[in-house]
DRENSEDREN-246314 format. One record per residue (C-alpha): residue number from 1; residue in three letters; x, y, z. Coordinates in nm, 3 decimals. Layout:
# DRENSEDREN-246314
<site><n>NUM</n><res>ALA</res><px>X</px><py>Y</py><pz>Z</pz></site>
...
This chain:
# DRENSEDREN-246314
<site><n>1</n><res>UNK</res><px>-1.210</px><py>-1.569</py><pz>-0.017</pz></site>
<site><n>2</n><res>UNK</res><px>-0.950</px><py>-1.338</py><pz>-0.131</pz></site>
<site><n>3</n><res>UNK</res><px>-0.629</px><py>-1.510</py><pz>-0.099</pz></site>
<site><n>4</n><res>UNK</res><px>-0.439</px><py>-1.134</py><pz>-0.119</pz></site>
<site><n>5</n><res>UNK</res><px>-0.724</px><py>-0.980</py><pz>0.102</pz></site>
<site><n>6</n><res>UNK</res><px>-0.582</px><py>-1.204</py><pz>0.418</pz></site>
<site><n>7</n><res>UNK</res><px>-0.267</px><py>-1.149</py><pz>0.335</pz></site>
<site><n>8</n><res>UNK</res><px>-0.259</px><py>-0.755</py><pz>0.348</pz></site>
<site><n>9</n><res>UNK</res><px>-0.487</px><py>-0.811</py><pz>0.674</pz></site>
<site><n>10</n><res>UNK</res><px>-0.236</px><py>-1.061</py><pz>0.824</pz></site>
<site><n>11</n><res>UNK</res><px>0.062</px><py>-0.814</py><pz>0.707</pz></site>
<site><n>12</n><res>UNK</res><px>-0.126</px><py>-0.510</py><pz>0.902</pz></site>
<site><n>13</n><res>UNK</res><px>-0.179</px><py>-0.735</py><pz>1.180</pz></site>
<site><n>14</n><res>UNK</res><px>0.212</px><py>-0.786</py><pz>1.210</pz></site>
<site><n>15</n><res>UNK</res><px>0.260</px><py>-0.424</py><pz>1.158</pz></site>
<site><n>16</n><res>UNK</res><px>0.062</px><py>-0.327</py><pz>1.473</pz></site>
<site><n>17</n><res>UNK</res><px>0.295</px><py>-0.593</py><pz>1.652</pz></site>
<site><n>18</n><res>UNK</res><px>-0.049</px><py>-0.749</py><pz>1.794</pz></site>
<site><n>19</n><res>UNK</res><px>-0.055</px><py>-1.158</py><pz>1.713</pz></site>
<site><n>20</n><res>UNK</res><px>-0.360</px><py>-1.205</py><pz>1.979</pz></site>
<site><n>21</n><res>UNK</res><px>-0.673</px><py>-1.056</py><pz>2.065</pz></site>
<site><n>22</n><res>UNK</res><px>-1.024</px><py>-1.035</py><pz>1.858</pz></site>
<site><n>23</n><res>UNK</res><px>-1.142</px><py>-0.884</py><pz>1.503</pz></site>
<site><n>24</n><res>UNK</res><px>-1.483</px><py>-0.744</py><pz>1.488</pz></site>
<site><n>25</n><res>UNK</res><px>-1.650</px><py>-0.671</py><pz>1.155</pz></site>
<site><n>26</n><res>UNK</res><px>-2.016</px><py>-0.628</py><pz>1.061</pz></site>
<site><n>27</n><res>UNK</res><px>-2.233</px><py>-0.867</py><pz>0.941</pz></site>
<site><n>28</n><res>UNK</res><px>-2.121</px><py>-0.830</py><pz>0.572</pz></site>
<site><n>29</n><res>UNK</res><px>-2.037</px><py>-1.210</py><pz>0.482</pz></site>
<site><n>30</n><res>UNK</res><px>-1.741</px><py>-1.150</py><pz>0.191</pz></site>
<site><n>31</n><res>UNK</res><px>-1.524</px><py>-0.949</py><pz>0.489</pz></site>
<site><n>32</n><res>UNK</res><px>-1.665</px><py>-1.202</py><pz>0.719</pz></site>
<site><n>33</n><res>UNK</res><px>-1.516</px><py>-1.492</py><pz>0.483</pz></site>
<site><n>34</n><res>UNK</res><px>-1.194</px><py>-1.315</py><pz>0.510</pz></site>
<site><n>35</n><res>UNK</res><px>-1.141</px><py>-1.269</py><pz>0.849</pz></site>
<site><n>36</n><res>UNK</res><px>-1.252</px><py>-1.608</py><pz>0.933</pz></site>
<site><n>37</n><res>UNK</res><px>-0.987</px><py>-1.767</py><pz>0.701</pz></site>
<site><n>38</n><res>UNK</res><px>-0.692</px><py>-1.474</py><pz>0.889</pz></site>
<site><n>39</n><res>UNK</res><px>-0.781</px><py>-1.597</py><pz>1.253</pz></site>
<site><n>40</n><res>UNK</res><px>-0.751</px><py>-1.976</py><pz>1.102</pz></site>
<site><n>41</n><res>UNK</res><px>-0.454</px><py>-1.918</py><pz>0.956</pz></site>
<site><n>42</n><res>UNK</res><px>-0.259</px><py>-1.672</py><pz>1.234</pz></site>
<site><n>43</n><res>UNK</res><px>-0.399</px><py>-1.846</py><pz>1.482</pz></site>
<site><n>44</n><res>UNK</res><px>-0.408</px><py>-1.647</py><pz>1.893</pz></site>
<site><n>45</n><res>UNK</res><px>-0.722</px><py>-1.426</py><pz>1.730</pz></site>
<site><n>46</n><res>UNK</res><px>-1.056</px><py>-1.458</py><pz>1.795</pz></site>
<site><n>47</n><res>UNK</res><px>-1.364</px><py>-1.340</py><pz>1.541</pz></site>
<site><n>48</n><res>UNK</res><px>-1.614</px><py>-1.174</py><pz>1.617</pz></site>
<site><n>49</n><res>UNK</res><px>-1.956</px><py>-0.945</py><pz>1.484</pz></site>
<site><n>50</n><res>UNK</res><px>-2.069</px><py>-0.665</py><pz>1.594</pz></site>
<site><n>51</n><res>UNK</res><px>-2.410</px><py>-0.630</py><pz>1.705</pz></site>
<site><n>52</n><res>UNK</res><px>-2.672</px><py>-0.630</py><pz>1.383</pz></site>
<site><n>53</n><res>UNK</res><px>-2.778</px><py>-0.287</py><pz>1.422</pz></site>
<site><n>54</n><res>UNK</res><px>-2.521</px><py>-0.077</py><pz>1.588</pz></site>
<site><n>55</n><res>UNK</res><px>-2.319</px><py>0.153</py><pz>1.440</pz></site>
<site><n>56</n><res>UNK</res><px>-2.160</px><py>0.274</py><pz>1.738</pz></site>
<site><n>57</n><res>UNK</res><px>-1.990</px><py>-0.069</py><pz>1.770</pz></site>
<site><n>58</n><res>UNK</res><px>-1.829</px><py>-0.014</py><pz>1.440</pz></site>
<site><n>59</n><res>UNK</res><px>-1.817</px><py>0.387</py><pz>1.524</pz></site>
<site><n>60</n><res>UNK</res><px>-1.417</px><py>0.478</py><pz>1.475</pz></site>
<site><n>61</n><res>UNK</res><px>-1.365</px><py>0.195</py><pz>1.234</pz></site>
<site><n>62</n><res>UNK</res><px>-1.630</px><py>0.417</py><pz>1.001</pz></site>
<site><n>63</n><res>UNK</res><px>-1.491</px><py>0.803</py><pz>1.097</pz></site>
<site><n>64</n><res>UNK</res><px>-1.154</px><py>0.609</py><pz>0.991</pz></site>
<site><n>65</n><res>UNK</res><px>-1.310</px><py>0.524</py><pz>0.637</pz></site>
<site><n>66</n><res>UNK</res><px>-1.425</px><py>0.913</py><pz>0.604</pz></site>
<site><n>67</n><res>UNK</res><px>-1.061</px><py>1.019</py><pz>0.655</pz></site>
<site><n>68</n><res>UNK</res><px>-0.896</px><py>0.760</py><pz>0.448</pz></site>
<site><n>69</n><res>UNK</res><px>-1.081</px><py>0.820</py><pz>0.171</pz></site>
<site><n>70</n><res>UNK</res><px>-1.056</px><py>1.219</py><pz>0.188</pz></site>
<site><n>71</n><res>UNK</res><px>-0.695</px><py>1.168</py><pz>0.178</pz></site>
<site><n>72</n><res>UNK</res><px>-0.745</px><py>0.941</py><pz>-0.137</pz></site>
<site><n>73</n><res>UNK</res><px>-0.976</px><py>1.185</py><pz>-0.326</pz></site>
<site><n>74</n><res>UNK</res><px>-0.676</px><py>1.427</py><pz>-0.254</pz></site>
<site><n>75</n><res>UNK</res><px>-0.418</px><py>1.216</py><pz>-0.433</pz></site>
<site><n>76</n><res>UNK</res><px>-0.652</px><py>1.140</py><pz>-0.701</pz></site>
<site><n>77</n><res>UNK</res><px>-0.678</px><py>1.499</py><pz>-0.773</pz></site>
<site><n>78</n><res>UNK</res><px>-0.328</px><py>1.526</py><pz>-0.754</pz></site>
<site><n>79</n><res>UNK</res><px>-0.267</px><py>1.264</py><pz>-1.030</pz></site>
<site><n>80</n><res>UNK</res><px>-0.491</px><py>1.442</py><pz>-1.231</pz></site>
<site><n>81</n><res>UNK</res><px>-0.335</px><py>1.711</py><pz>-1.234</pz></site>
<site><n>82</n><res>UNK</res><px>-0.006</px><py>1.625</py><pz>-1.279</pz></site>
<site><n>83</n><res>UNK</res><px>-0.077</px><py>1.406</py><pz>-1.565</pz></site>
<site><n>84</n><res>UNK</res><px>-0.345</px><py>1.581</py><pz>-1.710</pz></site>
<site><n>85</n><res>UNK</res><px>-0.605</px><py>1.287</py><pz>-1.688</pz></site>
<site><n>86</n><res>UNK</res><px>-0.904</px><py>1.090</py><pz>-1.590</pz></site>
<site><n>87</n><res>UNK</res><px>-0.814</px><py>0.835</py><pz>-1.300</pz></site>
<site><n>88</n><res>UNK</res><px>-1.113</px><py>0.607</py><pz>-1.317</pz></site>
<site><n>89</n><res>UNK</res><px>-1.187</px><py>0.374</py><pz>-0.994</pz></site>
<site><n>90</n><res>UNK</res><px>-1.092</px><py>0.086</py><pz>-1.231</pz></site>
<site><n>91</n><res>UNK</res><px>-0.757</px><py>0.209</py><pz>-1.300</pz></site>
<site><n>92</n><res>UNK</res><px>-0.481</px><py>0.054</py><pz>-1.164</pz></site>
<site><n>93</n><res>UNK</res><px>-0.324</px><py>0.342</py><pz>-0.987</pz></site>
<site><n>94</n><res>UNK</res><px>-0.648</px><py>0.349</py><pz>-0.786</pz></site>
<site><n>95</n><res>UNK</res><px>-0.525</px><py>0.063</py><pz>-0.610</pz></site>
<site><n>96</n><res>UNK</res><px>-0.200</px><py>0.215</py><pz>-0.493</pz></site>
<site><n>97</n><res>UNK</res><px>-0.391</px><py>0.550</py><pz>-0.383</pz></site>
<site><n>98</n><res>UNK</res><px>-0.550</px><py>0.339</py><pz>-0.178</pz></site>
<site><n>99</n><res>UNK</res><px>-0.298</px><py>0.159</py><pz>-0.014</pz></site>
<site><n>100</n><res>UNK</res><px>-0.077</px><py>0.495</py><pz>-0.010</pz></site>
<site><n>101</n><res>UNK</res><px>-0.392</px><py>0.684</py><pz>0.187</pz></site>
<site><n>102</n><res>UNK</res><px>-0.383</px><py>0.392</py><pz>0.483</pz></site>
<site><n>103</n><res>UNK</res><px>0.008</px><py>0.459</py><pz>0.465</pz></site>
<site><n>104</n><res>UNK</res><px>0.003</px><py>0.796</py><pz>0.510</pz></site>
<site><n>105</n><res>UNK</res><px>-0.261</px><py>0.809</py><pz>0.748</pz></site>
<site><n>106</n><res>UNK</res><px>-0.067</px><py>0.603</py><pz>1.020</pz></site>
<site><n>107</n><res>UNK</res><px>0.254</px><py>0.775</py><pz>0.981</pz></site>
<site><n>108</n><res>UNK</res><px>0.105</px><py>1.137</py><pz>0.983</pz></site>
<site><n>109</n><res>UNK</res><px>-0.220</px><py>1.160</py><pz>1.098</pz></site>
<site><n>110</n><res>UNK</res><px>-0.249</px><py>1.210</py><pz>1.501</pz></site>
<site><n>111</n><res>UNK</res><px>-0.464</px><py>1.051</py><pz>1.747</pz></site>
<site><n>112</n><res>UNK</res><px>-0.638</px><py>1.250</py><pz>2.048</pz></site>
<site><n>113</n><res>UNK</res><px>-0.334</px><py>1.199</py><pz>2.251</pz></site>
<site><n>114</n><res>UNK</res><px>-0.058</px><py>1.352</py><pz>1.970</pz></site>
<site><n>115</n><res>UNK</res><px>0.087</px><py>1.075</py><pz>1.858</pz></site>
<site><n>116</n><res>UNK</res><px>0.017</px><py>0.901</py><pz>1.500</pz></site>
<site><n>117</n><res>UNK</res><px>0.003</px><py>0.504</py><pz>1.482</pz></site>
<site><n>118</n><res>UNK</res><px>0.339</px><py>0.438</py><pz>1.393</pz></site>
<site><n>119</n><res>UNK</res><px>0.456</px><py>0.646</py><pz>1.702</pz></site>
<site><n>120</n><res>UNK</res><px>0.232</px><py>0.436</py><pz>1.938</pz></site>
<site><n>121</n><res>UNK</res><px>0.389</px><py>0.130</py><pz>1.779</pz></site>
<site><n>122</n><res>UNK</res><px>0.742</px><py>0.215</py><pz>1.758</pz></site>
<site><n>123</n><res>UNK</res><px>0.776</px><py>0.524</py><pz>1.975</pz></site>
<site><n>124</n><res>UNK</res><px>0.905</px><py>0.732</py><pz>1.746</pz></site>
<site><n>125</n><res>UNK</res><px>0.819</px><py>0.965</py><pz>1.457</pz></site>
<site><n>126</n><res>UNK</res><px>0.842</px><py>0.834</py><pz>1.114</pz></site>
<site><n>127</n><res>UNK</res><px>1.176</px><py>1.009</py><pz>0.937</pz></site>
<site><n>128</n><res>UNK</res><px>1.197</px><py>0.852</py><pz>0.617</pz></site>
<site><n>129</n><res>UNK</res><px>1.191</px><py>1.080</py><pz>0.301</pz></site>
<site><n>130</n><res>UNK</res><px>0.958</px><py>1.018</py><pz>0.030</pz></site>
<site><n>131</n><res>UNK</res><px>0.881</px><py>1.186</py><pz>-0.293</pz></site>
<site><n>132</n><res>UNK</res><px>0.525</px><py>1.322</py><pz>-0.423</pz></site>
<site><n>133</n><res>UNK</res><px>0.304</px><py>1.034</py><pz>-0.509</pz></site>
<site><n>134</n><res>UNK</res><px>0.280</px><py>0.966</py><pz>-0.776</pz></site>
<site><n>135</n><res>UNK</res><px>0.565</px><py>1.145</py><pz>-0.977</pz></site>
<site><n>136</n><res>UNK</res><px>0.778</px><py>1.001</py><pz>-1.208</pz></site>
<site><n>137</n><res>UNK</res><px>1.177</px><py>0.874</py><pz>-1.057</pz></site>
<site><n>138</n><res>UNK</res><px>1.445</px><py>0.695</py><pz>-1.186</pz></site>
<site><n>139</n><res>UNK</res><px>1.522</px><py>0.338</py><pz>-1.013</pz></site>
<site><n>140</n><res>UNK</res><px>1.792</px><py>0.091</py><pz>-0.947</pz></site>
<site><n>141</n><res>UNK</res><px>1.699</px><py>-0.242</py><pz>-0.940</pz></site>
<site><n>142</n><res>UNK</res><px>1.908</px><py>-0.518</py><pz>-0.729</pz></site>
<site><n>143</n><res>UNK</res><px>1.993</px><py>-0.759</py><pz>-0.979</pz></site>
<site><n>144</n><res>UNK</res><px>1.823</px><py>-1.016</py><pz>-0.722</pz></site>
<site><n>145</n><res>UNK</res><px>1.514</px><py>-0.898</py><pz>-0.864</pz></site>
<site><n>146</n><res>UNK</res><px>1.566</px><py>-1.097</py><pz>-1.192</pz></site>
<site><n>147</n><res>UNK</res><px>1.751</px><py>-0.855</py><pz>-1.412</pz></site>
<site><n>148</n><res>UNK</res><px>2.108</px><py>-0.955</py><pz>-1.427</pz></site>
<site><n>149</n><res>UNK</res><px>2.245</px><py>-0.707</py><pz>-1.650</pz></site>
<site><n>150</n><res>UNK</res><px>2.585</px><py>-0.686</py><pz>-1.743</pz></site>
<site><n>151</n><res>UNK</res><px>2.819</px><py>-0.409</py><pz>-1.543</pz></site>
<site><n>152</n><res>UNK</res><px>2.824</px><py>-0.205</py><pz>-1.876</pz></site>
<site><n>153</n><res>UNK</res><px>2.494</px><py>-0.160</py><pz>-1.900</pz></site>
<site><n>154</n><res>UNK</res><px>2.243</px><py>0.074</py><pz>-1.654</pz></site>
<site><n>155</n><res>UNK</res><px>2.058</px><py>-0.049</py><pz>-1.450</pz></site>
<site><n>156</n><res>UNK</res><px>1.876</px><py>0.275</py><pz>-1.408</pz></site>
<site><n>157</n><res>UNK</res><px>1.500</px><py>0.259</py><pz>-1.530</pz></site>
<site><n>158</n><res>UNK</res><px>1.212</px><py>0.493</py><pz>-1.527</pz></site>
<site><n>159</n><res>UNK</res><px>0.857</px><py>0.425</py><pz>-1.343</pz></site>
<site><n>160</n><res>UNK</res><px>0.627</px><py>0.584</py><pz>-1.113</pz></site>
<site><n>161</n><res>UNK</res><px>0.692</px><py>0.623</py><pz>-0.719</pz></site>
<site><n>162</n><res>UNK</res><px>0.396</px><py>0.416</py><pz>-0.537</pz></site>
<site><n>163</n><res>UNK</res><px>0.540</px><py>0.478</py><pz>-0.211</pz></site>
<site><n>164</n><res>UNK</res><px>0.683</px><py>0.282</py><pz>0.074</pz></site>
<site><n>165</n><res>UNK</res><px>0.671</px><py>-0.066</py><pz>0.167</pz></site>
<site><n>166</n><res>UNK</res><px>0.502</px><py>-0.055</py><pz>0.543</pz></site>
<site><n>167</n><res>UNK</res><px>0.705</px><py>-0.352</py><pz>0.696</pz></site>
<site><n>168</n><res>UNK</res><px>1.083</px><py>-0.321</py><pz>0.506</pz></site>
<site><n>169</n><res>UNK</res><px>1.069</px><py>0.040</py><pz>0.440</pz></site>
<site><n>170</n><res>UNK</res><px>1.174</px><py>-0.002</py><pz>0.070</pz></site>
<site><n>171</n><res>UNK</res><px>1.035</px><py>0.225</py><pz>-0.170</pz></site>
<site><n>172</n><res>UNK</res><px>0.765</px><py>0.068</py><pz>-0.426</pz></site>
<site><n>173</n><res>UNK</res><px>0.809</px><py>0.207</py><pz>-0.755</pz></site>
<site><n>174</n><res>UNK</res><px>0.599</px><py>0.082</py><pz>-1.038</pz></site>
<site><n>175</n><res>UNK</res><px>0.674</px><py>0.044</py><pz>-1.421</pz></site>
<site><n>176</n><res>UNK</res><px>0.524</px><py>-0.119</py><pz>-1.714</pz></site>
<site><n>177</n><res>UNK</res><px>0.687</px><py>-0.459</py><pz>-1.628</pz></site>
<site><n>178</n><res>UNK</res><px>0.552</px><py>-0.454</py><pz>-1.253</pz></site>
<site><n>179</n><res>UNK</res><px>0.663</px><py>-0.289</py><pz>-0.902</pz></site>
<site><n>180</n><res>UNK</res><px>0.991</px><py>-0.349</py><pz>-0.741</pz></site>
<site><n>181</n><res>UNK</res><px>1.103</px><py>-0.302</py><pz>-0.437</pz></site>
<site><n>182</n><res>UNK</res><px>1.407</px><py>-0.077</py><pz>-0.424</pz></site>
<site><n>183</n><res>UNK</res><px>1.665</px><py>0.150</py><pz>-0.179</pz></site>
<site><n>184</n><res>UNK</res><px>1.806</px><py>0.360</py><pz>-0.455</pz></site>
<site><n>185</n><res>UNK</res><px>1.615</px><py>0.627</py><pz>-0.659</pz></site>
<site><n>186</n><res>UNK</res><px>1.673</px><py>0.943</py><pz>-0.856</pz></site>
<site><n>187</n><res>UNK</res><px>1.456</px><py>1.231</py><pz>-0.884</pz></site>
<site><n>188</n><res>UNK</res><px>1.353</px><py>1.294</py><pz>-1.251</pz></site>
<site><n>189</n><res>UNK</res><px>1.416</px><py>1.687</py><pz>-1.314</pz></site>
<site><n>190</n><res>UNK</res><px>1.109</px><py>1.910</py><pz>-1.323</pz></site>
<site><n>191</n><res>UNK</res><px>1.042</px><py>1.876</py><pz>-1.670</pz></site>
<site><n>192</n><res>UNK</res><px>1.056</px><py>1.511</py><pz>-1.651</pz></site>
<site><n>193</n><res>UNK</res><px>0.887</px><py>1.468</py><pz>-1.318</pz></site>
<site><n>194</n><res>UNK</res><px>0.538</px><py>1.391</py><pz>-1.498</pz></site>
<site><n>195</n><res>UNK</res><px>0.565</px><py>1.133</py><pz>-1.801</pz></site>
<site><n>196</n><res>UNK</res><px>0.248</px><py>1.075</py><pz>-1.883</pz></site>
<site><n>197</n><res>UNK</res><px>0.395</px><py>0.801</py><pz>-2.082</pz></site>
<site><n>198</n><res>UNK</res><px>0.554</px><py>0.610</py><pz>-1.859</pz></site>
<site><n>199</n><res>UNK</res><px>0.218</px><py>0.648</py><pz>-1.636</pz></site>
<site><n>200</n><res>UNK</res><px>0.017</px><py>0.516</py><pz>-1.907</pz></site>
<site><n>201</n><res>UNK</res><px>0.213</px><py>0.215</py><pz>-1.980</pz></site>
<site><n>202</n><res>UNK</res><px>0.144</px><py>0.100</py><pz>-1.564</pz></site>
<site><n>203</n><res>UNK</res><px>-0.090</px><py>-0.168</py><pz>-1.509</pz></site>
<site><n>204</n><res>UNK</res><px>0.014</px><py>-0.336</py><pz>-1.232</pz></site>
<site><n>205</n><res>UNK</res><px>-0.218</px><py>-0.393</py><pz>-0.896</pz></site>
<site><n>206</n><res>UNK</res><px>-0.114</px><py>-0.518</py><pz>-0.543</pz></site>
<site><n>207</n><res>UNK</res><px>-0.211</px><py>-0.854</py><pz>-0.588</pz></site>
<site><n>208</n><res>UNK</res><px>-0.053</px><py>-0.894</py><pz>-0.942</pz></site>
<site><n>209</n><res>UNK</res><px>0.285</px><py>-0.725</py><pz>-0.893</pz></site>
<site><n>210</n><res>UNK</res><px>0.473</px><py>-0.901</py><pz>-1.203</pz></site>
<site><n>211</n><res>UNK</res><px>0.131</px><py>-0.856</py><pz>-1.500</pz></site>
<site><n>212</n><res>UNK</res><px>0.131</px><py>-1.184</py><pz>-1.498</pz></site>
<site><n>213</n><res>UNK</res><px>-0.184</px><py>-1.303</py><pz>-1.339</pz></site>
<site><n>214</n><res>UNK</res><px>-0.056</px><py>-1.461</py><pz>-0.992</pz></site>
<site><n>215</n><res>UNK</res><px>-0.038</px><py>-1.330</py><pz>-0.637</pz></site>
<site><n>216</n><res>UNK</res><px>0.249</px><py>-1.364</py><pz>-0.437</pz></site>
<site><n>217</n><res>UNK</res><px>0.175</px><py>-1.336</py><pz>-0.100</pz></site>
<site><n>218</n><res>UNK</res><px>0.613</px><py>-1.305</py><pz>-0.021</pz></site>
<site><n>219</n><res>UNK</res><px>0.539</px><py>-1.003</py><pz>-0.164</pz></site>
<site><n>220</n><res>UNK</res><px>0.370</px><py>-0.850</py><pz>0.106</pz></site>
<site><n>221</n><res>UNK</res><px>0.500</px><py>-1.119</py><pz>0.424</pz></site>
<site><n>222</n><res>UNK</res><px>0.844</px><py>-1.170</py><pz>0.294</pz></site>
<site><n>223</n><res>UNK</res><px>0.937</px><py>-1.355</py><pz>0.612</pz></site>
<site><n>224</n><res>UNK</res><px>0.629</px><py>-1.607</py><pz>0.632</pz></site>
C-alpha cells in the first residue's frame, strides 16, 4: 500500500493526540490495506470494518466527505479565478486543495457543541494568520533547507502559499523546485498577488515534495 497514504494517516492520528483505540473503514480493500499496515506500524490501535451494508456505521465519516469537498470545489473556483484557468483533478494543485480543505475544516468549522476540532484538541481557538490560498508570496528559506547562499545574495524567492503545516505550524509554500517549509513570508503587492507564471511552473505533490520522484515521510512526521 501507499507508503505516503499511512503516513498522512499516522500524522493525523498524532494530531488528534489519540495513539490507542480502533479505525473502522468499509469494506473497500486498497483503504483496508492501508489501515492495516498504520495499526502494524503505530501499534495500541485496533482495525476494524464496518458492517457490509450499513451506512449509518460509516454515517458522519460520509456527511464529513460532503463538507470537505464543498470547501474544495470553493478553492478550486477560487484558483480559477485568480489565475484565469482550468484546474484539472490531475493537476498538482489539486492535491494541496485537498489537503488545505481537511485543514481548514478542523480549525474553522464547528461541531454541535461550538467548538471546531482543533479547539477540542488543544482548547483553544486557532490564531495563526494565513494568506488566501493560493496567492502568490515571497519566501525566505532557512539555509538548512539546502540553499546556502552567500549573505550578499537574497534569499527571498517567489512561489505559491499552500498553507500551513498541521503539526509545526510552518507555512508550506510551493515553487517550481518543490515546497518548503518556512516562518518568514512577504505579501506580493496586488498586482503581483496572481503570477500565473510562477503557478504554472508548480508541479510538486505531497508525496513528492523535492520533483524528484521519492517520498519522504520526515516530511510529514519530522520527529519519527
Amino acid at each position: 500500500c501507499s507508503n505516503y497514504s499511512v503516513t498522512e494517516i499516522k500524522k493525523f492520528i498524532y494530531e488528534c493526540g489519540r495513539t490507542y483505540g480502533s479505525i473502522q473503514c468499509d469494506q473497500e480493500p486498497a483503504i483496508t490495506s492501508i489501515l492495516k499496515a498504520v495499526v502494524r506500524e503505530m501499534g495500541g490501535l485496533s482495525f476494524r470494518h464496518s458492517p457490509k451494508g450499513s451506512s449509518q456505521s460509516q454515517g458522519s465519516v460520509e456527511r464529513f466527505h460532503q463538507t470537505l469537498f464543498a470547501q474544495a470545489r470553493a478553492l478550486r473556483i477560487q484558483t480559477e479565478i485568480q489565475y484565469q484557468i482550468k484546474v484539472s483533478p490531475l493537476s498538482p494543485i489539486s492535491t494541496w486543495i485537498i489537503k488545505h480543505s481537511a485543514w481548514l475544516l478542523n480549525r474553522y468549522s464547528t461541531h454541535s457543541d461550538g467548538l471546531t476540532s482543533y479547539q477540542r484538541r488543544w482548547s483553544k481557538t486557532y490564531q495563526s494568520p494565513l494568506c488566501e490560498f493560493p496567492e502568490t508570496v515571497m519566501f525566505r528559506i532557512p539555509t538548512t533547507q539546502g540553499l546556502d547562499k552567500k549573505k550578499y545574495e537574497s534569499r527571498w524567492f517567489k512561489g505559491i502559499y499552500l498553507g500551513r503545516d498541521a503539526t509545526s505550524d510552518e507555512i508550506l509554500v510551493g515553487s517550481s523546485t518543490g515546497v518548503f517549509k518556512v516562518r518568514t513570508l512577504r505579501r506580493c503587492s496586488t498586482s503581483e498577488r496572481f503570477d500565473k507564471e510562477i503557478f504554472q511552473h508548480f508541479v510538486s505533490t505531497p508525496w513528492n515534495h523535492r520533483n524528484d520522484g521519492t517520498f519522504y515521510p520526515k516530511f510529514l512526521i519530522p520527529y519519527e
